[in-house]
C-alpha positions in Angstrom: 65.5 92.6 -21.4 63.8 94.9 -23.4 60.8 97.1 -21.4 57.3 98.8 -22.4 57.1 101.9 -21.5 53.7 104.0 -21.1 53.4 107.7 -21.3 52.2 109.2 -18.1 49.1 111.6 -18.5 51.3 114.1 -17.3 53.9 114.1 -19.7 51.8 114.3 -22.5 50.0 117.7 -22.7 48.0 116.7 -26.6 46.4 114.0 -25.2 43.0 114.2 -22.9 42.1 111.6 -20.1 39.4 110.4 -22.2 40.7 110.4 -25.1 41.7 106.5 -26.3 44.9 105.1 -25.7 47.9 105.5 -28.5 48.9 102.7 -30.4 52.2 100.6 -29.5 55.4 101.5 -30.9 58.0 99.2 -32.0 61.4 100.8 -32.1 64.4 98.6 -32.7 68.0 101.1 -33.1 71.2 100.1 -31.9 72.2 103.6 -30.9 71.4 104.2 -27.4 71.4 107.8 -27.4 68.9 108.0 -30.6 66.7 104.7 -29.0 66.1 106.9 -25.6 65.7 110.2 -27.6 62.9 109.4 -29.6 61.5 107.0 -27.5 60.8 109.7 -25.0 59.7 112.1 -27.8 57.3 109.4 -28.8 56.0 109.0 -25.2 55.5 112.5 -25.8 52.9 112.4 -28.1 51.2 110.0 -26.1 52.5 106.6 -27.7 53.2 103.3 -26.2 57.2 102.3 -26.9 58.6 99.2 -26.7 62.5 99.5 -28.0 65.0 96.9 -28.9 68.8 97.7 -29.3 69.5 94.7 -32.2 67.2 92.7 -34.6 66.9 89.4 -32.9 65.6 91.2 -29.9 63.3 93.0 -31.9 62.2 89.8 -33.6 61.5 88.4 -30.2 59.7 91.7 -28.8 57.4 91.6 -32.4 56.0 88.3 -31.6 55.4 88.7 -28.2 53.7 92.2 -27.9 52.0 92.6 -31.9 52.6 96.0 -32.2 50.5 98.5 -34.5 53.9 99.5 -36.0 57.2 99.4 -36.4 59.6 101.5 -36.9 63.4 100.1 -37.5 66.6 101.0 -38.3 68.5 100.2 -41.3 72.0 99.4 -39.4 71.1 96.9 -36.4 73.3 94.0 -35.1 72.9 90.7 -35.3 69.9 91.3 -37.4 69.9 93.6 -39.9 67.0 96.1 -40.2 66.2 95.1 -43.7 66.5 91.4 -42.9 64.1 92.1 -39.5 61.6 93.3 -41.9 61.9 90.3 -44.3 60.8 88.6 -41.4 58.3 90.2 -40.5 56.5 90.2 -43.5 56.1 86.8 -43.7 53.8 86.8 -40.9 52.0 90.4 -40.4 51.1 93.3 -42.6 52.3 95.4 -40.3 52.7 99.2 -41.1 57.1 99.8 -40.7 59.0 102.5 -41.2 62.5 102.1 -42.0 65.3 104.6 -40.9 67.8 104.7 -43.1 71.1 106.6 -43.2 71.9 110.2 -44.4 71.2 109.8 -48.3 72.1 105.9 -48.6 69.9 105.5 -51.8 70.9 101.2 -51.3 69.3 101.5 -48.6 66.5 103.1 -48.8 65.6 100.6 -52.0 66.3 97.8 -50.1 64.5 98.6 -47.1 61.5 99.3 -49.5 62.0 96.3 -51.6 62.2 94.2 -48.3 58.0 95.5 -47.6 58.7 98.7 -45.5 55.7 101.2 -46.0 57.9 104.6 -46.0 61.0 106.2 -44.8 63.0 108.6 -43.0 66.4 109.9 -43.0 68.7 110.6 -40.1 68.9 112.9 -38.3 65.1 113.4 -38.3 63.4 115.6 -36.0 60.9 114.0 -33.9 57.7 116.3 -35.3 58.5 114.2 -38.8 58.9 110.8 -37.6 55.5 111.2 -35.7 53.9 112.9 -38.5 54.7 109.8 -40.5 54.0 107.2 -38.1 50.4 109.0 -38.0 50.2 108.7 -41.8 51.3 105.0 -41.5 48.7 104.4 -39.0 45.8 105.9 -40.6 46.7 104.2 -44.0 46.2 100.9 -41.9 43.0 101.7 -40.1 40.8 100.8 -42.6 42.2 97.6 -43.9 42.0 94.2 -42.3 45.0 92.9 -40.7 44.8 89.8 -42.6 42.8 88.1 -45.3 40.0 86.1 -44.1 38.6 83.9 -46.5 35.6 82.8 -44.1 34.2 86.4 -44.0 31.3 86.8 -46.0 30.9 89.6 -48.7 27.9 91.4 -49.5 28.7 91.9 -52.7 27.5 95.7 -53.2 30.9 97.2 -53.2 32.8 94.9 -55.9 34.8 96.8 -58.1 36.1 94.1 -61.0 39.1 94.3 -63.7 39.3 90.9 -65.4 40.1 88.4 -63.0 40.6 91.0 -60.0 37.8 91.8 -57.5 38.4 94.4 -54.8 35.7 94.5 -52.5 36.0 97.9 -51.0 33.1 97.2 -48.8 35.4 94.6 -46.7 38.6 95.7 -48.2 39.4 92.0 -49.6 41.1 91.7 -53.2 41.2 88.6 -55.2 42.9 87.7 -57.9 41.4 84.6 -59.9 39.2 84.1 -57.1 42.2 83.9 -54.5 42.5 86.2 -51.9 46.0 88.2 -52.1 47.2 89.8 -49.2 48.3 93.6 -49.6 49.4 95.7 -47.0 47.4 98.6 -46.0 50.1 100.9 -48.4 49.6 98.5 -51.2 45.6 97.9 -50.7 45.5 102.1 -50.6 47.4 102.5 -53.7 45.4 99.8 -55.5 41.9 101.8 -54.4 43.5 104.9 -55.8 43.9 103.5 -59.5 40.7 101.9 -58.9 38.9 104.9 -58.4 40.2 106.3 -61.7 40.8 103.1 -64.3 42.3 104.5 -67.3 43.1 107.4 -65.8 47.2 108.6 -65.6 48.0 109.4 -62.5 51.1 111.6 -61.6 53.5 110.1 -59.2 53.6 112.9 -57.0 49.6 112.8 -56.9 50.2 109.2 -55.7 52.5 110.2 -53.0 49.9 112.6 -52.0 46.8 110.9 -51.8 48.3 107.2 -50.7 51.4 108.4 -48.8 50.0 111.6 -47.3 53.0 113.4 -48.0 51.8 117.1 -48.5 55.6 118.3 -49.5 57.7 117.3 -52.0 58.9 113.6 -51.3 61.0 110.7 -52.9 59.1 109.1 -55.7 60.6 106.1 -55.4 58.6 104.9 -52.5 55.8 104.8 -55.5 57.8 102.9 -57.8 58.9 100.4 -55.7 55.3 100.1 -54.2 53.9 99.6 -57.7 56.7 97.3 -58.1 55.3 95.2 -55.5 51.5 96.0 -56.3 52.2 94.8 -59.8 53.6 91.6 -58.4 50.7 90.7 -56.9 47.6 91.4 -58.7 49.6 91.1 -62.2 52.4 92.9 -64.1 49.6 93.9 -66.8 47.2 95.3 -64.6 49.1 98.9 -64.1 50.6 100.1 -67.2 53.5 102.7 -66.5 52.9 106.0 -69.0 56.5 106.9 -69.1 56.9 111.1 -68.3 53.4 111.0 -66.3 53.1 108.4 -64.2 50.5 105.1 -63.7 47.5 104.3 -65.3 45.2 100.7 -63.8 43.8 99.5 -66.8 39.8 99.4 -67.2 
């Protein structure tokens, strides 16, 4: 059976005593060698691991410990890694990050289409993965983990485009009056074009400000996210300025 594993105070030098404990880690890769790697790098940094060696298992393991995020392999048995995340996202808004093989462009598209958040190549060295677990998890701090259509609104922070609300005080978008679920990456991109209606933005500037990606990165993690943005607030609602970038329209 899969275990949890907790970093000892000991073994992880960054974090203080006092200091509140990491969020849990999901790690579901069929290689052993890799699985025990980075799981011990991640206890590292202070992180709670839980690690799966197929998809099923890592199914299971989701629904009985909710973890803050995922992070899954492309290549799992079983289960696939991109099916797994299919899965998951018809639950949970989950933050996941896909691993994906040594320039497999397939599947880094389909692990994005299937509602990952981001990516990384192997080999990656374990500075990067937590670097973008971090990003993942402060993307998702400030969003609710689920629409709740009981909570009341005050009202004073409603941004509106046509039939689209986005409340930024309580982070709750509604389209025709409906709430529609987003994931954290998807709600953060939407508050970035709705900060500047009309306005192109440059994908790279996207992949800065939503993504947190200070270097050069893969575009196509915005492309396919405004692919999935578009699908649920409305194909017309971000017009694509071909050469530039995205524009949400006023």
């Amino acid at each position: 059976m899969p275990t949890v594993r907790r970093a000892r105070p000991d073994t992880c030098p960054d974090v203080c005593p006092d200091q509140p404990a990491e969020p849990h880690i999901l790690f579901v890769e069929d290689d052993e060698v890799i699985r025990n790697t980075l799981r011990i790098a991640l206890q590292r940094y202070g992180f709670t691991v839980s690690t799966a060696a197929d998809g099923l298992t890592g199914l299971e393991l989701f629904r009985e410990t909710r973890p803050d995020l995922l992070v899954l392999d492309v290549m799992l048995p079983e289960l696939d890694g991109i099916g797994l995340c299919r899965r998951i996202r018809e639950s949970s808004l989950v933050p996941i990050l896909m691993v994906t093989a040594r320039g497999d462009d397939l599947d880094i598209i389909s692990g994005l289409e299937a509602g990952a958040d981001d990516y990384v190549v192997k080999p990656c060295e374990s500075a990067v993965l937590v670097a973008r677990i971090r990003s993942l998890l402060r993307r998702a701090s400030f969003a609710p983990a689920a629409p709740d259509s009981a909570r009341p609104s005050t009202g004073q922070d409603v941004l509106r485009f046509g039939d689209l609300t986005i409340d930024t005080d309580g982070m709750e978008v509604r389209r025709g009056g409906e709430i529609t679920a987003l994931t954290p990456t998807e709600l953060r991109l939407l508050l970035v074009f709705a900060a500047s209606p009309g306005v192109v933005l440059e994908r790279r500037t996207l992949l800065r400000q939503v993504w947190d990606h200070a270097w050069d990165g893969d575009t196509r993690v915005v492309d396919l996210h405004v692919k999935r943005l578009r699908a649920k607030i409305g194909a017309h609602r971000i017009d694509t300025v071909r050469g530039f970038g995205y524009k949400l329209r006023r």
